[in-house]
C-alpha positions, 0 to 999 in steps of 0.5 A: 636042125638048121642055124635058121630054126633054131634062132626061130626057135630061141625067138619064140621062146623069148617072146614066150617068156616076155608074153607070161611075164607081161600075163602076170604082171597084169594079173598082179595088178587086176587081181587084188582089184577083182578081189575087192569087188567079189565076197570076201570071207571072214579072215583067219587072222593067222600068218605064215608064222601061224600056219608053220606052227601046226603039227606036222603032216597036218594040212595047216603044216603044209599051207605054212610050207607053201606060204614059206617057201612062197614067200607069201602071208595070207591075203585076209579073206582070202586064205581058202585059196592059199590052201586049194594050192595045196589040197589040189597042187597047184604052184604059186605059178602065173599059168597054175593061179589060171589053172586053180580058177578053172579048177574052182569053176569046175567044182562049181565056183563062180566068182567074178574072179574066176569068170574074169581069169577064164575069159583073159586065160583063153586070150592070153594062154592059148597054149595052155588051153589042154591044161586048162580045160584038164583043171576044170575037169579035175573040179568037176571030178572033185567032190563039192569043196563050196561045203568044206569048213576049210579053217577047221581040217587045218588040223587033219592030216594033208593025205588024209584030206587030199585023198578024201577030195577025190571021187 
């Protein structure tokens, strides 16, 4: 590869890493936004600390894992979404919280929240179009989540539930 084709190359690059940064910069500011404005559910009342206490290999345990080795507590109300990272694996990542909202809207959630992050996914993430649409169409694969109590199967075991999700 020529001298000219790799500075090319490291230049879209940068501006690839400068353009998700931006992405996600903004997303942290409109996001807590669009979660004022949509239903919250009832708060869990419970912290990391809370969730690290479960019993291992229970779904509890390992939403505690994830908030921990995020560096996250749960935001009240708003817990479920914590543990769709961990039940259908998606990373705390700028692209994979894009990709969890098409996931929900997949399986039939339709928030305005995941309205939003799929209209500016499809401007601002052009290149993860095929990952995008392969989550919504892991959500429509996936059994109907919106009937899950998801505070009681805290204390089932993560494989367990994880396996019972997939049609």
């Amino acid at each position: 590869m020529n001298t000219q084709m790799k500075k090319h190359l490291k230049l879209t690059s940068l501006l690839w890493q400068v353009h998700e940064k931006i992405s996600s910069w903004s997303a942290h500011l409109i996001g807590p936004l669009v979660f004022n404005i949509g239903i919250k559910e009832e708060s869990w009342k419970m912290s990391t600390a809370d969730f690290l206490s479960f019993a291992n290999g229970t779904v509890g345990k390992a939403l505690g894992e994830f908030l921990n080795k995020n560096r996250l507590e749960p935001i009240a109300g708003a817990e479920s979404h914590d543990l769709y990272h961990i039940l259908f694996e998606y990373s705390s990542s700028f692209t994979d919280e894009v990709a969890l909202q098409f996931f929900l809207r997949g399986n039939g959630k339709n928030s305005i929240a995941s309205f939003g992050t799929s209209i500016g996914a499809w401007i601002i993430l052009p290149g993860k179009w095929s990952y995008l649409k392969a989550s919504y169409t892991r959500g429509k694969k996936c059994r109907d989540i919106s009937k899950l109590d998801l505070k009681a199967i805290l204390f089932e075991n993560y494989n367990e539930v994880k396996a019972s999700l997939v049609q």
